[in-house]
C-alpha positions, 0 to 999 in steps of 0.5 A, a space after each residue: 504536457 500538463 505541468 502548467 497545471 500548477 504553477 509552483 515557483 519551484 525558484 521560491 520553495 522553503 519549508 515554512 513547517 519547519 519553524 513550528 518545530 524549532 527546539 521541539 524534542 521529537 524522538 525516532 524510534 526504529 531506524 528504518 527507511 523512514 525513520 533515517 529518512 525523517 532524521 535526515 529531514 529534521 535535523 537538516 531543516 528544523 530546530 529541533 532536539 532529535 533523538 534516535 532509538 531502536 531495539 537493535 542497538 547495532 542500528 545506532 550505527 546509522 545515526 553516528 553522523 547526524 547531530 542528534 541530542 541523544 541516541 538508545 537501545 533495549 530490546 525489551 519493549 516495555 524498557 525501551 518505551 520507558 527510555 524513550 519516554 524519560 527522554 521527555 520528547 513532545 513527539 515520537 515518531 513511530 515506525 511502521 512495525 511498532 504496534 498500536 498494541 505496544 508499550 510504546 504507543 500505550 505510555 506515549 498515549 497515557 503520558 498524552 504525548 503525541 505519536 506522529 508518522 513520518 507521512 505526517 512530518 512529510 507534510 507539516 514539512 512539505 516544501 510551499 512556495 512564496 503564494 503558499 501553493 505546494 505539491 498535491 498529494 495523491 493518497 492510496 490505502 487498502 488491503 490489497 492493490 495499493 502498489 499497482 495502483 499508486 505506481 500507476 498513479 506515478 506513471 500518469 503523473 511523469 507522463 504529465 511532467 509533474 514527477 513520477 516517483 511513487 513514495 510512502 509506503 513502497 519503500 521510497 520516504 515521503 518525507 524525502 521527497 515532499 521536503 525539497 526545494 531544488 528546481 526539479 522538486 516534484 508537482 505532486 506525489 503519488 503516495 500508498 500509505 498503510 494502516 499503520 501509517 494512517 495511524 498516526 497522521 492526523 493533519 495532511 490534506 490530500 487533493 485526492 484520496 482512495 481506499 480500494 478495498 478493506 479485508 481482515 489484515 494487520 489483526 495482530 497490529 492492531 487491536 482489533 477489526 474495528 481500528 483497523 478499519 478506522 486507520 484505513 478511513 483515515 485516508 479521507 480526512 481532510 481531503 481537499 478535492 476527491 474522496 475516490 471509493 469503489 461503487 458497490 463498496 459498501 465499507 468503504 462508501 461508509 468511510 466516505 459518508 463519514 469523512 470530515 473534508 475540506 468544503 467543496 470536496 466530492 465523492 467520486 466513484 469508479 466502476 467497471 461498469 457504465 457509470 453514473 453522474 459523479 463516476 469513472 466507468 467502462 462503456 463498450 471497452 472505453 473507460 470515460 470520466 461522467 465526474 469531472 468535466 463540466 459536462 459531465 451531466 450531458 457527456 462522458 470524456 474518453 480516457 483510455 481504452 482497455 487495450 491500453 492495459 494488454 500488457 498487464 494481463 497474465 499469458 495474453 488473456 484478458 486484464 484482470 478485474 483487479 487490475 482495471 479497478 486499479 487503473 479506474 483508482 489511479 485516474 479517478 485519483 489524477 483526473 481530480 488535479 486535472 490531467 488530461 486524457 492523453 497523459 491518463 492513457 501514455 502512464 498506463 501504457 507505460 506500466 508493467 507488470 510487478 514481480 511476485 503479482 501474478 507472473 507466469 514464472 514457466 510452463 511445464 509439461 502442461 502445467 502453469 506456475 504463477 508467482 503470486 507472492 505479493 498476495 499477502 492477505 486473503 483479499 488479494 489470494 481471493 482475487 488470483 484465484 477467482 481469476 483461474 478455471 473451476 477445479 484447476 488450482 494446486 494452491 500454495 498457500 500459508 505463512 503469518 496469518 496476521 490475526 486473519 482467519 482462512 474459512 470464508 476465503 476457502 469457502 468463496 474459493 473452493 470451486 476453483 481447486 484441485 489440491 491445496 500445499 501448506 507451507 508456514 510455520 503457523 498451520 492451525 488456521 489451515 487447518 481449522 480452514 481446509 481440513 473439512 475439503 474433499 480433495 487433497 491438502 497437503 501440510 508442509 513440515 513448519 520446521 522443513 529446512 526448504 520449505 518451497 522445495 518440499 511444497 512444489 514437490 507435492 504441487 507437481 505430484 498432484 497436477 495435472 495438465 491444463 492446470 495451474 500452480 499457484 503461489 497466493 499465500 494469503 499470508 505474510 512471509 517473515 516466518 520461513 522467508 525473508 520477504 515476499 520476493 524472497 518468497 517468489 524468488 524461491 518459488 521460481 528456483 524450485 520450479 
């Protein structure tokens, strides 16, 4: 076990944060998951004046029991920003689906108040105990692979008896979780955090962070390419141990080479092939650790063999690569607060495949159907196809582009198709992406009243045996589905 790794006095846990909040007005705006868990926090823990808004009044209903100062609604984003600003908050606290382009960030930024994530209150209030340790946090952002790699994260950390819940962007409020002071309070967090998220936190110290990969996503959140990949690079501010980047990964090692760490913090690499000094690499089916260890100069230390990920390959075959850069992130992560070999290996073995990531849903009359519902972005879709067989593709694709446009993903992914199924409401990036393609592609009515009905129908028609039908969007799912399981779920019926 690797819990003596950190010595936290989980008997002399406080939230000394806490006080620097005390009579400050902060508001809440959306009543989200985070947003109920940072109320919850504040006003249980702090001083402060906390109000509580959301453009559907009907949320206010979930605040009834806390003691807030005072509580609003407009479903008018300008008239709402201006009730939340006349409210007079020293902070606001945004949730994620606020844009940086809305009426809110824009007068909150004039009237020079600050605008504060709840990964940021996490921290300032994050549980320390009487030497001023605290658990280390664990960052992962990206465009594509954040959950897999921050789950497996997670799993290397309960193998270690450090905790075992991945939180922030997953679903599960950091805040919750990095404020408690009870014996079984976590030794570290593994957090995925988005752009949007990254946004606005602008003081936590992470021992160790990684940005996977970056790709046009989120254009419309933000205002443009440029901020999006500034919210990304963001990950590495402050961090105190490792700045963990993709070898190769020219963006991203740009992120690294302009982060401003803490003194003594390194840039550590991971690479699917032989590493260097400074990196986690592949030799011989054996990922090993040149980063590290002391003699990391002389020696590499095994960590895990490839066969340790079988479970996570698609049908039996071979991992994906996506996969092990994922693995390769989440060691590179927990290598740098120490833990071992043994608990490296025991958390990824413990993984299991995601629902909607790649998942064999049944095979039929020769035909495979795979529910890759969760590749909401082209950098994710790019990487299901690539892994498939030249010319063997019905890909269902479409849905909320998010800002992006779809040419150089078909470009780089034309080789592999058969067919092409639209489905979406908003079809004229398809169009302007597919329209110039010799084989056949097909445009689900956007008003169709089951649109994955009518999309594998048309799939089924046009494969073939020995082909593959592939559900990877490359686009979100809000239009015609309530999310992206609800996507897959879907998908799986109909077949």
């Amino acid at each position: 076990m690797d819990n003596s790794l950190f010595p936290v006095d989980t008997q002399s846990l406080s939230n000394p944060g806490a006080a620097e909040l005390e009579d400050r007005r902060i508001a809440v705006v959306g009543l989200g998951k985070s947003g109920l868990a940072a109320i919850e926090a504040l006003t249980r823990i702090t001083g402060a004046q906390v109000s509580a808004w959301d453009s559907d009044i009907s949320k206010l209903a979930s605040v009834t029991g806390y003691p807030l100062a005072t509580a609003g609604s407009d479903a008018d984003a300008e008239e709402l920003a201006d009730k939340v600003l006349r409210w007079r908050p020293d902070i606001i606290i945004p949730a994620p689906a606020i844009r940086e382009t809305s009426p809110l960030f824009t007068s909150a930024q004039a009237a020079n108040i600050e605008l504060a994530s709840e990964i940021e209150m996490a921290w300032r209030l994050r549980a320390v105990d009487s030497e001023g340790r605290w658990a280390p946090w664990l960052a992962v952002t990206g465009t594509n692979g954040k959950t897999t790699t921050v789950t497996m994260a997670a799993h290397i950390l309960g193998q270690a008896g450090l905790g075992g819940r991945p939180v922030g962007n997953v679903g599960n409020p950091a805040i919750t979780e990095s404020v408690r002071t009870d014996a079984a309070s976590p030794r570290a967090l593994a957090l995925e955090l988005s752009s949007f998220q990254l946004r606005t936190t602008s003081t936590a110290e992470p021992h160790a962070a990684v940005c996977l990969n970056i790709d046009d996503d989120h254009l419309e959140w933000h205002t443009d390419r440029e901020s999006y990949w500034r919210a990304k690079s963001r990950v590495y501010h402050s961090v105190r141990v490792a700045a963990v980047y993709p070898v190769g990964d020219k963006s991203v090692q740009n992120m690294v080479d302009g982060a401003d760490v803490v003194d003594g913090a390194r840039a550590i690499g991971y690479t699917q092939g032989v590493p260097e000094v400074g990196q986690i690499g592949v030799v011989d089916g054996v990922v090993v650790d040149r980063a590290y260890e002391d003699n990391r100069w002389e020696a590499a230390t095994e960590l895990f063999e490839l066969a340790d990920l079988a479970q996570l390959a698609p049908g039996g075959g071979s991992v994906p690569g996506h996969i092990l850069a994922d693995a390769l992130a989440a060691t590179a992560l927990t290598r740098a607060i120490g833990i071992s070999p043994e608990s490296v290996r025991s958390g990824l073995r413990s993984m299991v495949p995601g629902k909607h990531r790649i998942e064999i849903v049944a095979e039929k009359d020769g035909v495979r159907y795979i529910d890759d519902s969760k590749a909401t972005n082209a950098h994710a879709a790019r990487a299901s196809l690539l892994a498939q067989a030249n010319g063997t593709v019905v890909w269902i694709a479409g849905g909320q582009p998010k800002g992006a446009h779809f040419v150089n993903l078909v470009r780089e992914v034309e080789s592999r198709l058969r067919a092409v199924v639209v489905i979406g409401t908003q079809q004229a990036e398809w169009h302007e992406a597919l329209d110039s393609l010799d084989i056949p592609v097909h445009y689900v009515s956007p008003s169709a009243s089951q649109p994955m009905h009518d999309a594998l129908a048309q799939a089924r028609a046009l494969a073939q045996p020995g082909d593959t039908v592939l559900l990877a969007p490359a686009a979100a799912s809000m239009d015609q589905f309530s999310s992206y399981a609800d996507r897959g779920e879907a998908f799986a019926r109909e077949i």
